[in-house]
N, C-alpha and C positions, 0 to 999 in steps of 0.2 A: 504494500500500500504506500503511496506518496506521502509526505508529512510536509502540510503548507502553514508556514508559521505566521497567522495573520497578525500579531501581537502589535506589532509595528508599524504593518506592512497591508491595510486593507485589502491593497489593490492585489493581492496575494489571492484571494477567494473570486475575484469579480468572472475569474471565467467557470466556476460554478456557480454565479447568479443570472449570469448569461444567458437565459434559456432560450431556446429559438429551434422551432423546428429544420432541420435539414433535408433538401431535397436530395432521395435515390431516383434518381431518373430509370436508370436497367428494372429495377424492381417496379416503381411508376408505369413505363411501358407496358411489362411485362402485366402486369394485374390488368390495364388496361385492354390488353388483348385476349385476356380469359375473360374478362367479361363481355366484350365484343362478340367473342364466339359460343359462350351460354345462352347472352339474350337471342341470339340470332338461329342458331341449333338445337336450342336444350337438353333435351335425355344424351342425345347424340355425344352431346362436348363433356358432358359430364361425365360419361361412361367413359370417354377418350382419355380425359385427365386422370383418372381415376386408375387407371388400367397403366396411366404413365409412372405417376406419382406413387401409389400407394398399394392397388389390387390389382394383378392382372386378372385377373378369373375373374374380376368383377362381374361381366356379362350373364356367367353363370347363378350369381348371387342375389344380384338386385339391390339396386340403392336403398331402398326400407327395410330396416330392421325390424322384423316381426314384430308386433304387441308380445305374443308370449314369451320371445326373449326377453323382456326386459322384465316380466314379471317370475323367469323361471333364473333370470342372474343372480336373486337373493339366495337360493340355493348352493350355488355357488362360490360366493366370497365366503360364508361363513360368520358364526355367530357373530364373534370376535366384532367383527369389521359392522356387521349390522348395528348391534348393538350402539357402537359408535357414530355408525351414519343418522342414527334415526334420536339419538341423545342429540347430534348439531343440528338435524331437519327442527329440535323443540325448540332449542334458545334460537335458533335463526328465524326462526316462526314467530314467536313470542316477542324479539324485539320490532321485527317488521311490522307486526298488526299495530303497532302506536303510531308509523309512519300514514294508514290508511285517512286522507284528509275526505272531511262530509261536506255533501254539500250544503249551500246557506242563503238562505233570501232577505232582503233589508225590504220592507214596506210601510210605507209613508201614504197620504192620503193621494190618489189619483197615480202611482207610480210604485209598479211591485221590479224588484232588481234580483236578481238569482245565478248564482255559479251554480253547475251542475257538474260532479265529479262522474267520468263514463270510465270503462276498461280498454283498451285496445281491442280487437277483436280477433288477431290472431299477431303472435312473434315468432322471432326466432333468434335463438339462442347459440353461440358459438362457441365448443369446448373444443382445448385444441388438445392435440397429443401428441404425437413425435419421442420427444426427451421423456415426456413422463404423464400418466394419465390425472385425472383431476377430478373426480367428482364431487369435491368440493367447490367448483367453478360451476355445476350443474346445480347444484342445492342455493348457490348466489345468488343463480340468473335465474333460476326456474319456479322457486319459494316465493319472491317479493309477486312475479307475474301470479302466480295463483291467488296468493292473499288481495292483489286487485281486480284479480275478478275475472282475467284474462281466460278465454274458452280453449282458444288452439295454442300449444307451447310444444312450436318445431325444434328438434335442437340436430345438429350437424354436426359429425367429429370425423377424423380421420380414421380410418381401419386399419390392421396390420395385413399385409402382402397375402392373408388367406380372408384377408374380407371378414375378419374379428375385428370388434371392441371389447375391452377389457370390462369382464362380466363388473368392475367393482363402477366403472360407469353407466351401465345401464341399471345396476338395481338402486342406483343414485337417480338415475332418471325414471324409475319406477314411483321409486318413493315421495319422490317432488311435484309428481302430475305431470312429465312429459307427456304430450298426445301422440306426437310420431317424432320417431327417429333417421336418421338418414347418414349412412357409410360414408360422407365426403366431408372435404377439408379442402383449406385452399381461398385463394381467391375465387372458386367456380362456385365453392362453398356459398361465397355471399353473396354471387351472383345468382346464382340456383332460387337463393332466399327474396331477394331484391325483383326479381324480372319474373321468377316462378317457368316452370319446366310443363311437359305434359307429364311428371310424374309428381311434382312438387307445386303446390300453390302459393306465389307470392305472399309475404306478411307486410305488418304495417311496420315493423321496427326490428330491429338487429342489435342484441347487446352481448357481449362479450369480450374475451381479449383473445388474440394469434400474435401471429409470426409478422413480419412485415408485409409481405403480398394481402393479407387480410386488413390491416389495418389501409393498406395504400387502398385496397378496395370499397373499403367500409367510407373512408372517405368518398371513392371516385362514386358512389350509389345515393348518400347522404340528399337529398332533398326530393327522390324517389321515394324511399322508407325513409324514416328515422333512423338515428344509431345513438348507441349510450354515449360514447365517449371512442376517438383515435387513440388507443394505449400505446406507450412506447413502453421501451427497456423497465422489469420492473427499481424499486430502489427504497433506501431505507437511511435512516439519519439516526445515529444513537447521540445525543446530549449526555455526555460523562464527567462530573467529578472526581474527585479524588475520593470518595466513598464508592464508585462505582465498582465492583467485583469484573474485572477484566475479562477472568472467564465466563461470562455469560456474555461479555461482549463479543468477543470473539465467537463464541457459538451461537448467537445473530445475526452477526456478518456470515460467515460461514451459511447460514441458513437461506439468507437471502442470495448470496451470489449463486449456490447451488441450480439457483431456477436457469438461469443458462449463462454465457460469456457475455452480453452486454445486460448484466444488475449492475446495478451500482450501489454498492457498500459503502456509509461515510459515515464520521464518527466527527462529533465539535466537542471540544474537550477543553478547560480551562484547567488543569491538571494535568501538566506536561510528563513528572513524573510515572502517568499511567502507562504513557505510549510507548514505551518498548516493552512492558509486560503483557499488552494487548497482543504488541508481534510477536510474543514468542508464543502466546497460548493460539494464535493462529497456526502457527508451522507444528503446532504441537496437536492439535485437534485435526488441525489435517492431514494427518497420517493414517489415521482411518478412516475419514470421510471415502465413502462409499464414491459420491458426485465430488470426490477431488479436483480432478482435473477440469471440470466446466467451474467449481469455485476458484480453483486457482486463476485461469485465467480472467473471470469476474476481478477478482479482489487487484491484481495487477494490474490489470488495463484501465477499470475505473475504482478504484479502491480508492479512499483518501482519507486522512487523518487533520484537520485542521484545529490548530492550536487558538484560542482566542482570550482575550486578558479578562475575561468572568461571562456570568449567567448573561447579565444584559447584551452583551456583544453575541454572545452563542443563541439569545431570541432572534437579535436583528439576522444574523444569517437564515437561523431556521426560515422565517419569515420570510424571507428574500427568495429562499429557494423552494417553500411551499411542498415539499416534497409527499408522497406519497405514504408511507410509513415514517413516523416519527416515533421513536422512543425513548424516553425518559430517564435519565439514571443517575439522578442528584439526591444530597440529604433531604431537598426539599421540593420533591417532586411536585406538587398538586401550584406550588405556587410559580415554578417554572414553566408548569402547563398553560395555567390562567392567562400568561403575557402570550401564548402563541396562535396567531389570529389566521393562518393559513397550512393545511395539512391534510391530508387523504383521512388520515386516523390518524391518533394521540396514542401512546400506549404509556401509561402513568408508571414507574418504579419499575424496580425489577422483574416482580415475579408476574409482570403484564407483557408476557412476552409475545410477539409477532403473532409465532406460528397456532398461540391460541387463539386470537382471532384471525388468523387466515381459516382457519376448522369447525370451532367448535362457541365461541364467545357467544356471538349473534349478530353483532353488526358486519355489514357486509365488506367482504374483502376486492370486490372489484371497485378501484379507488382510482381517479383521478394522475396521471404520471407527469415528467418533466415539469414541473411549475404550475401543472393545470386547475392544481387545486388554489389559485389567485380569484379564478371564477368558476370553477364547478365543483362538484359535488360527489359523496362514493352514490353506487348504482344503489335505488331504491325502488320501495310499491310507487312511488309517484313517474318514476320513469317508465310505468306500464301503464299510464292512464294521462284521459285528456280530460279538459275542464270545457264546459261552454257555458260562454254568457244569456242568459234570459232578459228580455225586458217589455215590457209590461205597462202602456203611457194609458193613461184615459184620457176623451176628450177634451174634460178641463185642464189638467193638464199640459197636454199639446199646443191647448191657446194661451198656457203663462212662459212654457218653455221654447217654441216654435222661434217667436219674433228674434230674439237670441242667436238661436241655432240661425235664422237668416240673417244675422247679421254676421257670421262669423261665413257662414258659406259665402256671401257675395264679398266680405273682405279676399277668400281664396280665388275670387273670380268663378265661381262652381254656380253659376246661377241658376240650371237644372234643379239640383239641391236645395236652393233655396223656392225654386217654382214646387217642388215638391212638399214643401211645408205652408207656402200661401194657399195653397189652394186647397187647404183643410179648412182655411178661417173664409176663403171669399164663400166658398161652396158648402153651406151649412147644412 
């Protein structure tokens, strides 16, 4: 890991406050032309990619994963793993149902005003797989859309080369109320979702996280369907004192880089003394890490250590960089939290570590990346549902509020608008 000593030296940090999207053109192009050839071929292209990328036998298989698999995969994983799944499906449940907003009316005499909260009417959901399967990114995405109400919950993953998904995925998507399931990944993945197939029926929205081709997609489809949020690389910020136990620092970092070569692991630290016992419990924990080598290169490439002269200086960064995971690890955690105004999730002291709320907490782990939590938000029940406005004038009314409204349409030059409210008072 790098160690940037901002003590002195602000402008030390400024190209991690930096943030700004980067254009891949090859990978751009490239999504661009899988969706090109979905919208325009469908089953066709899909079958093609599929057969390139991931199954060849696909042809023999079919892109829908049966309903009974997914309820015959609980069989499968075993107690163990259920037990666990359906312990995170309750607190992920339980915290979501407080997210569900009601609808509300304001009525005054001559004027009834009304938001109406609806469901989406059908999504779809993107788990990815490759490096490592996830059905905790299935109970995320698939939990908040049930608890809203949502009726059809599509969800997409990759298959392994015999046209499997890992049974501990699907009895995730059992448990969650997936309605159908589908063998692909990919940018055709969300194009398949986006445009709809003759085997696949387009949704109203697409949430999830991938690799880059999904995300460069997920963007190139955006005002077609909706989308949660463009994810980049995931990432995590430990805040450490000199009280801070290094070895659990280090087996955080570790934890997050693990997800693949571009995480990024950072640690702000006012507690210089910490930072070579941090590196050594690194090289020391990595020796058995299983996902070594994808953390190793993680923590090398974007790993960083930056030094800062106390708490207030280590907010102002947090701050700055909004980061996606943030976790906490001073004498006086709850008050160092209170000052941080931008972050995916908070993880308060110690024993609030990541990977429990990536699993099992309840708040949702699909979070905002690269700075984005400055203005958004982690994925919730409100990102499966729409609001509309009602409204509601009576006659008298319209003769106290009208003249107004025409005065304000013929300042716009909209005189239509304004003929459209005289001719409620000439013509009685």
């Amino acid at each position: 890991m790098r160690i940037l000593d901002a003590r002195n030296n602000p402008e030390a940090v400024r190209q991690l406050i930096v943030r700004r999207w980067e254009s891949n053109r090859p990978v751009e192009e490239r999504a661009a032309e899988i969706l090109g050839k979905v919208a325009k071929e469908g089953d066709a292209a899909l079958l093609d990619y599929t057969r390139q990328y991931d199954c060849p036998g696909i042809d023999g298989i079919g892109l829908r994963v049966p309903d009974h698999d997914l309820e015959n995969a609980r069989s499968a994983v075993g107690r163990k793993f259920l037990k666990a799944l359906r312990e995170a499906r309750k607190n992920i449940v339980r915290f979501h149902k407080n997210q569900l907003p009601k609808s509300w009316a304001v009525k005054k005499k001559g004027i009834t005003l009304q938001q109406r909260f609806l469901p989406l009417d059908r999504v779809g959901i993107y788990v990815p797989g490759g490096k490592a399967a996830y059905p905790s990114t299935v109970l995320m995405n698939a939990l908040p859309a049930r608890i809203a109400g949502v009726r059809e919950i599509v969800m997409v993953t990759p298959c392994n080369a015999d046209g499997m998904i890992k049974p501990e995925v699907l009895a995730a998507a059992f448990e969650s109320g997936v309605t159908e399931v589908y063998r692909i990944g990919g940018a055709q993945a969300i194009a398949a979702l986006a445009f709809g197939t003759e085997t696949i029926a387009p949704v109203d929205k697409i949430t999830g996280p991938g690799n880059a081709y999904v995300a460069a997609a997920k963007k190139m489809v955006f005002g077609r369907v909706g989308i949660d949020m463009i994810a980049g690389p995931t990432e995590v910020v430990i805040v450490a004192d000199a009280t801070a136990n290094p070895a659990f620092i280090a087996a955080d970092l570790i934890a997050q880089a693990e997800h693949d070569e571009s995480a990024t692991p950072m640690v702000i630290t006012f507690a210089p003394a910490i930072v070579q016992e941090i590196e050594l419990q690194i090289n020391l924990q990595l020796e058995d890490a299983p996902r070594r080598d994808i953390a190793r290169k993680a923590l090398d490439g974007q790993g960083v250590i930056v030094i800062v002269a106390g708490e207030k200086e280590a907010v102002e960064v947090v701050n700055d960089l909004a980061p996606e995971h943030l976790e906490i690890m001073v004498k006086h955690p709850r008050r160092c939290a209170a000052l941080v105004s931008k972050a995916g999730s908070i993880f308060i002291g110690e024993w609030s570590t990541e990977a429990l709320g990536d699993y099992v907490a309840g708040p949702n782990h699909t979070l905002p990346t690269l700075g984005t939590a400055r203005f958004s938000s982690p994925l919730g029940v409100y990102d499966f549902m729409r609001f509309t406005n009602v409204i509601e004038i009576s006659r008298r009314m319209h003769g106290k509020l009208g003249p107004h409204a025409e005065v304000l349409a013929e300042a716009e030059g909209l005189y239509g608008h304004a003929a459209s409210l005289r001719i409620r008072r000439v013509k009685k």
